[in-house]
Every structure is written in structure tokens, then in C-alpha cells.
PDB file of the backbone (N, CA, C, O) and the ligand in Angstrom, with CONECT records:
HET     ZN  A 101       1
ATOM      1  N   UNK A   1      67.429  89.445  25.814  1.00  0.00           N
ATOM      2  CA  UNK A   1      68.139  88.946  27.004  1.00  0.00           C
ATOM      3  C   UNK A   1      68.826  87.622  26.695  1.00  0.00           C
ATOM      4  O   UNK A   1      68.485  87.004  25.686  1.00  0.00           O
ATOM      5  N   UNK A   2      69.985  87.042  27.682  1.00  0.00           N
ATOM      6  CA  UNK A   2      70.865  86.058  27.571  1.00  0.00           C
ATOM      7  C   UNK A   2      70.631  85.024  28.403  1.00  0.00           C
ATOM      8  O   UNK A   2      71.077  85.145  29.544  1.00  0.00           O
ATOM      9  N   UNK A   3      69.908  83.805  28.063  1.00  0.00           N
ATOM     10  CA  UNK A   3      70.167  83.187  29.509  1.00  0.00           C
ATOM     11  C   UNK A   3      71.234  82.348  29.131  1.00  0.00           C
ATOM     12  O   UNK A   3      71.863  82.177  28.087  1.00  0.00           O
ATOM     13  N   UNK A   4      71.271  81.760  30.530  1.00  0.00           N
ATOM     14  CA  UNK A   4      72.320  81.722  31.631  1.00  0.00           C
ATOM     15  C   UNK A   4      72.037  80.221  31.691  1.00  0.00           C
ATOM     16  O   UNK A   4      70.955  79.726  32.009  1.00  0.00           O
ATOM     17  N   UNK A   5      73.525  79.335  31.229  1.00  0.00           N
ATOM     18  CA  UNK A   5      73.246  78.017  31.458  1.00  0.00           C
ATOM     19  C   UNK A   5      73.274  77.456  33.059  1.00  0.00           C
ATOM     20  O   UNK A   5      72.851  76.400  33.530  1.00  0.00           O
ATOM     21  N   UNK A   6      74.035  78.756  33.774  1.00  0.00           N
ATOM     22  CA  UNK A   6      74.198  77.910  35.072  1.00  0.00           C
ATOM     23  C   UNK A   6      73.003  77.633  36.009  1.00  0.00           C
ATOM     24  O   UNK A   6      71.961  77.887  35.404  1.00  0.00           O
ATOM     25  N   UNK A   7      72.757  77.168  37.372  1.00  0.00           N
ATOM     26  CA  UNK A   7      71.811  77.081  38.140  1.00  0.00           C
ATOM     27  C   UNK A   7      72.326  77.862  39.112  1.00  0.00           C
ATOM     28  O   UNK A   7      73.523  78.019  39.350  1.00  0.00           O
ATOM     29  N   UNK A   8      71.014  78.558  39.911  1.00  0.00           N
ATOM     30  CA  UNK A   8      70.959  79.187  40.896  1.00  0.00           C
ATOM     31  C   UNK A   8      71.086  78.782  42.430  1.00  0.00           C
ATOM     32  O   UNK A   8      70.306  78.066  43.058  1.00  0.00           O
ATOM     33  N   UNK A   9      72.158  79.354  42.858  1.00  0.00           N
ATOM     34  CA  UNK A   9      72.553  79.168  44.146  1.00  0.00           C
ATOM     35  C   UNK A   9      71.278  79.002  44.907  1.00  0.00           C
ATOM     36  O   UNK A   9      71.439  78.253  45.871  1.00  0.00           O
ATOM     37  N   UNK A  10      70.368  79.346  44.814  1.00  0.00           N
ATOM     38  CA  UNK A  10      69.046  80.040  45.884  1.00  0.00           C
ATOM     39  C   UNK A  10      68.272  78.362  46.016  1.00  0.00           C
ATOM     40  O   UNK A  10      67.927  77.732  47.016  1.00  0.00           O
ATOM     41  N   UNK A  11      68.212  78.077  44.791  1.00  0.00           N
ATOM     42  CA  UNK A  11      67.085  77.468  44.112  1.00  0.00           C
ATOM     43  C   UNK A  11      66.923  76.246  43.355  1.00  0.00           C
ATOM     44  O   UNK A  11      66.163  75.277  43.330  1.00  0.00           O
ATOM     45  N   UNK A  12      68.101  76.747  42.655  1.00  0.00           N
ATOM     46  CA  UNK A  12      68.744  75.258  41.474  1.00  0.00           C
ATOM     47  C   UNK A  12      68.101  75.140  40.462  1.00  0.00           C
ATOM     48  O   UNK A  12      68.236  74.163  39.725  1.00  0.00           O
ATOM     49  N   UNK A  13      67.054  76.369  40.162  1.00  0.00           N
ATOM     50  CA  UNK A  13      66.709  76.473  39.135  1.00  0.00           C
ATOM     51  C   UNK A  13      67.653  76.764  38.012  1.00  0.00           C
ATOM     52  O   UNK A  13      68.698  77.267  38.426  1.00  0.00           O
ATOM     53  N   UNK A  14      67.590  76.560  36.405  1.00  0.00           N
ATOM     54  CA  UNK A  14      68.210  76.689  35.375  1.00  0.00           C
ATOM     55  C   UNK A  14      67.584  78.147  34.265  1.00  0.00           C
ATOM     56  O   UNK A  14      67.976  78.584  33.184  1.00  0.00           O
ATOM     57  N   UNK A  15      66.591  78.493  35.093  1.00  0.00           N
ATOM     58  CA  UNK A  15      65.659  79.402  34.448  1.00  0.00           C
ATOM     59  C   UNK A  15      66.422  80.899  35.005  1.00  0.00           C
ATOM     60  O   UNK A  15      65.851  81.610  35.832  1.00  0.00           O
ATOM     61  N   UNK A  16      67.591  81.206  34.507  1.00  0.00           N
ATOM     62  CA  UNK A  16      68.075  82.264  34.526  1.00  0.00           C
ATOM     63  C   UNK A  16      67.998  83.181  33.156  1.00  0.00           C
ATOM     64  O   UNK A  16      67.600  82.919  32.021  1.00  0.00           O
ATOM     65  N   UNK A  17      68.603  84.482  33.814  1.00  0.00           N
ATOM     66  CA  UNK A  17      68.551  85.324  32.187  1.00  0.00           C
ATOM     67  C   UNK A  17      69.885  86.139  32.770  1.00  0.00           C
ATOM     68  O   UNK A  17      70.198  86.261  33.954  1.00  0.00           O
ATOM     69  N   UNK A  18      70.344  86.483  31.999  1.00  0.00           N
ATOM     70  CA  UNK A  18      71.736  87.693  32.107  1.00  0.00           C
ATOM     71  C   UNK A  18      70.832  89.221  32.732  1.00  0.00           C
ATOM     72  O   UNK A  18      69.687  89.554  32.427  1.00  0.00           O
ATOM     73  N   UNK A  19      71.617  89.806  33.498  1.00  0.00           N
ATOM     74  CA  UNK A  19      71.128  90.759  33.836  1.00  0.00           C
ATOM     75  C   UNK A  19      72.271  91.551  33.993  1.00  0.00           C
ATOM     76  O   UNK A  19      72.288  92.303  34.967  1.00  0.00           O
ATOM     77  N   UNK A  20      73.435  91.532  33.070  1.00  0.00           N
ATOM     78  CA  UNK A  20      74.700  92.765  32.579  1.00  0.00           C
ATOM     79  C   UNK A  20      75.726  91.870  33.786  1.00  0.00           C
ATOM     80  O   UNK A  20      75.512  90.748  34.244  1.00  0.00           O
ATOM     81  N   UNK A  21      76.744  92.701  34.052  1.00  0.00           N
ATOM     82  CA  UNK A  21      78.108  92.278  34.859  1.00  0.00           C
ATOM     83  C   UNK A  21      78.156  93.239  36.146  1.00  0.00           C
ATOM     84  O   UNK A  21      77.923  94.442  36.028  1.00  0.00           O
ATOM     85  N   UNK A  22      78.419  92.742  37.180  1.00  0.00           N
ATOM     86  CA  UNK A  22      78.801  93.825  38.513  1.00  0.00           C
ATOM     87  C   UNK A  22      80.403  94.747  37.998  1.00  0.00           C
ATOM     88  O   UNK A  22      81.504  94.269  38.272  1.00  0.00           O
ATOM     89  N   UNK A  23      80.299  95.629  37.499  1.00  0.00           N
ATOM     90  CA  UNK A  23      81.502  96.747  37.679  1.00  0.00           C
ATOM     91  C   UNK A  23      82.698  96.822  38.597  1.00  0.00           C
ATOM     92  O   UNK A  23      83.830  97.217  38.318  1.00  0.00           O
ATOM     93  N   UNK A  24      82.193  96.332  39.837  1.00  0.00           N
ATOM     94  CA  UNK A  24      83.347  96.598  40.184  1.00  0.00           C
ATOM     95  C   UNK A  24      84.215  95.183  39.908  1.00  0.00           C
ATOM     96  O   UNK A  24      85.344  95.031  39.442  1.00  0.00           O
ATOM     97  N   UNK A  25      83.375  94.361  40.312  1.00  0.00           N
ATOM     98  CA  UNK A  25      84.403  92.655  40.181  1.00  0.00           C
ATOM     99  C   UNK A  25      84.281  91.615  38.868  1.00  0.00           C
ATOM    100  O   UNK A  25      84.695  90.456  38.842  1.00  0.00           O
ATOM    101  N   UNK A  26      83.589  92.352  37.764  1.00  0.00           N
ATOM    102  CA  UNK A  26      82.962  91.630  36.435  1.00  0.00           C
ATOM    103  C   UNK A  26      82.334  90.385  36.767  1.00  0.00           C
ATOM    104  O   UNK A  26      82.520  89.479  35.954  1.00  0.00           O
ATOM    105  N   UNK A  27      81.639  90.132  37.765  1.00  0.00           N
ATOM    106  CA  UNK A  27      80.939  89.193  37.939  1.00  0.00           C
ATOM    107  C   UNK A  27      79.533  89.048  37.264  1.00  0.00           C
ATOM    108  O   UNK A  27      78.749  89.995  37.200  1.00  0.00           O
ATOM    109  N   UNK A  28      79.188  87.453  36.623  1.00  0.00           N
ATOM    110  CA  UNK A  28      78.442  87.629  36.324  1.00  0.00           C
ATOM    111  C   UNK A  28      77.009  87.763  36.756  1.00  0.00           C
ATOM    112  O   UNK A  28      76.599  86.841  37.460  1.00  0.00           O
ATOM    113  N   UNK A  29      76.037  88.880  36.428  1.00  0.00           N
ATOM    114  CA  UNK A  29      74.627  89.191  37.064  1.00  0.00           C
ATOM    115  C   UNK A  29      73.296  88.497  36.692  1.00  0.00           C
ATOM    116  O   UNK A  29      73.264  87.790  35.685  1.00  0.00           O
ATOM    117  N   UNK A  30      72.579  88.606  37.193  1.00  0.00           N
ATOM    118  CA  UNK A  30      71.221  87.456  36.790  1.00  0.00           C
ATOM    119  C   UNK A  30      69.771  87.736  37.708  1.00  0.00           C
ATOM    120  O   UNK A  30      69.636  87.978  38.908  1.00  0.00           O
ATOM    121  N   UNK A  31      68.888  87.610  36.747  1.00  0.00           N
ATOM    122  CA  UNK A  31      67.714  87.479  37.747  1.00  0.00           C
ATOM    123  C   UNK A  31      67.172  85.952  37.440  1.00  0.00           C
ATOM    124  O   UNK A  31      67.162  85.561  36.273  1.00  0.00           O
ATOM    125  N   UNK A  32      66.763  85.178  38.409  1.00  0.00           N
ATOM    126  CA  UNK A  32      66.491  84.259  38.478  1.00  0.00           C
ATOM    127  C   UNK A  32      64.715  84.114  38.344  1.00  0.00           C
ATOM    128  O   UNK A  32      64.057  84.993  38.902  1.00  0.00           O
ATOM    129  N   UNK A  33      64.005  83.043  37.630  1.00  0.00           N
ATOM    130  CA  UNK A  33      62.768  82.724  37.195  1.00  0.00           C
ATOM    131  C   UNK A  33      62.086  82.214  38.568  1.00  0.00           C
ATOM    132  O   UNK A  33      61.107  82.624  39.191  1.00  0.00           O
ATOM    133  N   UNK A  34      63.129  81.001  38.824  1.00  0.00           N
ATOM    134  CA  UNK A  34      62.720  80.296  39.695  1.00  0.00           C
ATOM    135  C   UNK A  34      62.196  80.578  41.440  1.00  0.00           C
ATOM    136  O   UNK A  34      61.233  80.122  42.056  1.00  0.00           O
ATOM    137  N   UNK A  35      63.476  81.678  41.931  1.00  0.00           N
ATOM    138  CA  UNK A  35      62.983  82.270  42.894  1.00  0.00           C
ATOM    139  C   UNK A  35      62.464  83.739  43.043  1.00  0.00           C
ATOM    140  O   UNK A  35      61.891  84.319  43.965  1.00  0.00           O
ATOM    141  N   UNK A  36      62.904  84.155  41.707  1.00  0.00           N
ATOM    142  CA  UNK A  36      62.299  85.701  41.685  1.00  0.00           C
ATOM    143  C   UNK A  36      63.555  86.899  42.608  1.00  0.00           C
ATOM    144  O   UNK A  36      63.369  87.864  43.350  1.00  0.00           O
ATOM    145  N   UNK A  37      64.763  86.241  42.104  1.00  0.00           N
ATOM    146  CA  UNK A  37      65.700  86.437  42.877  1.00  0.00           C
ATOM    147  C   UNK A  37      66.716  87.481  41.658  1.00  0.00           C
ATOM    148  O   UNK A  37      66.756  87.340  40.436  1.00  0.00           O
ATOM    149  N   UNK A  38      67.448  88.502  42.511  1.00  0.00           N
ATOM    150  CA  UNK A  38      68.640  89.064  41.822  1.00  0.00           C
ATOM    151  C   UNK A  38      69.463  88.295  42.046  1.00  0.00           C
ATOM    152  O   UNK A  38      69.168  87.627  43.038  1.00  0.00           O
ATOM    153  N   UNK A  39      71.253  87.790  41.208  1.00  0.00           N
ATOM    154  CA  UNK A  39      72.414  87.656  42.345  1.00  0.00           C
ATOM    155  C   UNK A  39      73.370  87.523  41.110  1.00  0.00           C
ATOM    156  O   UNK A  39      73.037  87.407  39.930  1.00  0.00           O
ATOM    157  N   UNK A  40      74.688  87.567  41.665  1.00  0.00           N
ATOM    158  CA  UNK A  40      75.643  87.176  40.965  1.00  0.00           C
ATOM    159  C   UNK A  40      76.454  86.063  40.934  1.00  0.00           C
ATOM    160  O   UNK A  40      76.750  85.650  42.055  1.00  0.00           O
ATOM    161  N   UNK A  41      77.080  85.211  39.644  1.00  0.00           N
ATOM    162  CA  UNK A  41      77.618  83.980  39.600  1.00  0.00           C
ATOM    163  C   UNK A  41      79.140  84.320  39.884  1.00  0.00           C
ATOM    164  O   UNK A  41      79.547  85.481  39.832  1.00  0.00           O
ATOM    165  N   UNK A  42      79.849  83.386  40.146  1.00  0.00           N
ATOM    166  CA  UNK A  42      81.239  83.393  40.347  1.00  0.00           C
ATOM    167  C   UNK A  42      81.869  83.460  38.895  1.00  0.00           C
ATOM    168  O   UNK A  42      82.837  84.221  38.860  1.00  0.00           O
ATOM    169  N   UNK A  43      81.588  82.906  37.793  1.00  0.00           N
ATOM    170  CA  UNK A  43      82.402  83.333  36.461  1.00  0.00           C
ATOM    171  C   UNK A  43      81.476  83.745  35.857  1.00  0.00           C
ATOM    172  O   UNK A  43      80.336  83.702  36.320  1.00  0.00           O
ATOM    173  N   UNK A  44      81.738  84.195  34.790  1.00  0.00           N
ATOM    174  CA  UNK A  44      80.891  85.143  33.673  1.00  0.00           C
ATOM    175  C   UNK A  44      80.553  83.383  32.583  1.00  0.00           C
ATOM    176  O   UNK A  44      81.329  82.440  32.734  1.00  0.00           O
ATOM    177  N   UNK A  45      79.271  83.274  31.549  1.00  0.00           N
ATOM    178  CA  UNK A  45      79.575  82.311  30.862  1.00  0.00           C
ATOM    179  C   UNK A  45      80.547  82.517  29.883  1.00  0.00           C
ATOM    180  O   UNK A  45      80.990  83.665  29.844  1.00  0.00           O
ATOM    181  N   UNK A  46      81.079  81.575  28.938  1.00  0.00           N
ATOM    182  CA  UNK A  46      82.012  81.760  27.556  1.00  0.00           C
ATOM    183  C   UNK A  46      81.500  81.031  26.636  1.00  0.00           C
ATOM    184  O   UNK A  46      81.853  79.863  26.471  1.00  0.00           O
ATOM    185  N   UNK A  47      80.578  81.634  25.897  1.00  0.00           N
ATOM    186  CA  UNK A  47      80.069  81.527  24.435  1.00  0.00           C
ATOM    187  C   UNK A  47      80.649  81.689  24.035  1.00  0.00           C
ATOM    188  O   UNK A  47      80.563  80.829  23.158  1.00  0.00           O
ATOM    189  N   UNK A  48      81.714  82.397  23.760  1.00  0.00           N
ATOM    190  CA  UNK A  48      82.255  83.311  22.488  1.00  0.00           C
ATOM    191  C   UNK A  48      83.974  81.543  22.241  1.00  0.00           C
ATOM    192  O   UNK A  48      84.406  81.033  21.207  1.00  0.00           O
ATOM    193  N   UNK A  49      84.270  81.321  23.432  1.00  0.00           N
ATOM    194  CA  UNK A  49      85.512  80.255  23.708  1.00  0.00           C
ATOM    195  C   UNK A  49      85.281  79.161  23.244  1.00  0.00           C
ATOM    196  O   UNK A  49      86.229  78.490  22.835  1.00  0.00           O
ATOM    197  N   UNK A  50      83.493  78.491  23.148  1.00  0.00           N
ATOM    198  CA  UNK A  50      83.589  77.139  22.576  1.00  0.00           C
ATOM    199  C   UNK A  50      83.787  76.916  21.116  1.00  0.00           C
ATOM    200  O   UNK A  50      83.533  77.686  20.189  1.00  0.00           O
ATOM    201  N   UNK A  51      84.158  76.025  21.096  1.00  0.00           N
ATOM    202  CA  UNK A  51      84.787  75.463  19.669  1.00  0.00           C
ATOM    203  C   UNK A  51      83.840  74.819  18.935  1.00  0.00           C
ATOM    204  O   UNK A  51      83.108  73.937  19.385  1.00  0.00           O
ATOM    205  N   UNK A  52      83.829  75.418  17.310  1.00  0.00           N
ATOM    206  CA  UNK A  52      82.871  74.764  16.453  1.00  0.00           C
ATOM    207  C   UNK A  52      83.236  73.387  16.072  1.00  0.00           C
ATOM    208  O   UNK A  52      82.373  72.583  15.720  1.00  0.00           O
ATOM    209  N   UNK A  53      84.321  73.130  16.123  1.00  0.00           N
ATOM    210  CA  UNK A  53      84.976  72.043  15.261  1.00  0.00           C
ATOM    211  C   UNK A  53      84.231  70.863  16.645  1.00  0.00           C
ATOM    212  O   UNK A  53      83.683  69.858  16.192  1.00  0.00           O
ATOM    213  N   UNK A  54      84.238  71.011  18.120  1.00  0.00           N
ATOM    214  CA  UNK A  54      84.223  70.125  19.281  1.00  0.00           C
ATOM    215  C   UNK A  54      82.620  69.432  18.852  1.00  0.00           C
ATOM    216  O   UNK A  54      82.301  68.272  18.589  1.00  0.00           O
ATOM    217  N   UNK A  55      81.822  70.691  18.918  1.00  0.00           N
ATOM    218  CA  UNK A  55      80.673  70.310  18.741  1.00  0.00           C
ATOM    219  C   UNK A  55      79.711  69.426  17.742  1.00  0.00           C
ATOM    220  O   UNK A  55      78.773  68.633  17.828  1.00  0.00           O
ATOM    221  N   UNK A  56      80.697  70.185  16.534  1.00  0.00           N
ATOM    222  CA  UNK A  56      80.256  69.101  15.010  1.00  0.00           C
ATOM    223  C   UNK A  56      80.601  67.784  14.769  1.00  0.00           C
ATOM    224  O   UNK A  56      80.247  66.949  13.938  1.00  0.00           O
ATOM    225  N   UNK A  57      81.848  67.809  16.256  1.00  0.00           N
ATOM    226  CA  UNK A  57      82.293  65.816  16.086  1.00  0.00           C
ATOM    227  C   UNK A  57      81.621  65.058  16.561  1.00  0.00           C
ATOM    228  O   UNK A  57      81.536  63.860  16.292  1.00  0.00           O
ATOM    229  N   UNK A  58      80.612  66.135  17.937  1.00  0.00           N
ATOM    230  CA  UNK A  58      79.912  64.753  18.665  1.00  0.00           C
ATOM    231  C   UNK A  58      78.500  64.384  17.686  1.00  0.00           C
ATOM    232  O   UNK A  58      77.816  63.395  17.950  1.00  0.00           O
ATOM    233  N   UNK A  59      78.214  65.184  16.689  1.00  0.00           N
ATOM    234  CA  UNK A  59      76.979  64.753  16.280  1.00  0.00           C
ATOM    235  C   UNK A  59      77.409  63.831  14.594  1.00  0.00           C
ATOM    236  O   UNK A  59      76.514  63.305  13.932  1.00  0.00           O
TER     237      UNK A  59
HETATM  238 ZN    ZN A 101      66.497  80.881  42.034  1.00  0.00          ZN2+
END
């Protein structure tokens, strides 16, 4: 499983995991730790978009 950097609407917990995409609107899906909750986020995350070069400057 994938978690999920964002926090939960419900809860504000950070203890998410990916739970695939809603089909019809590619939203992203999740079950939440914190409340024991299903739901979906407004964007999907982008791992795949961040930049190696951004990250290796700040350290
Ligand atoms: Zn929650």
C-alpha cells in the first residue's frame, strides 16, 4: 500500500494509505488510520512530478 501525504478532512490525521482512484472522477481514494474512515481527496498525489535535482540542493 501507498500512503498518502495529505491529511484527512474528518480528522487531520496524516495516517492515510491509498486505497486505488474513484473511476468515474480519478479522484484520489483512501482509508484513513485515524478515524477508521473511507473518502476521497480532491487531487491525486504526484510522486512521479517531483524533481531529483530540487531535493539534492536542499540537503
Ligand atoms: Zn480521519
Amino acid at each position: 500500500m501507498i500512503q498518502i501525504t495529505k491529511a484527512c478532512p474528518h480528522c487531520g490525521s496524516i495516517d492515510l494509505v491509498s486505497n486505488g482512484h474513484n473511476k468515474k472522477n480519478g479522484k484520489q481514494k483512501y482509508y484513513c488510520n485515524g478515524c477508521d474512515r473511507y473518502g476521497t481527496l480532491d487531487a491525486a498525489p504526484r510522486y512521479s512530478e517531483e524533481r531529483k535535482e530540487d531535493s539534492e540542493s536542499l540537503f
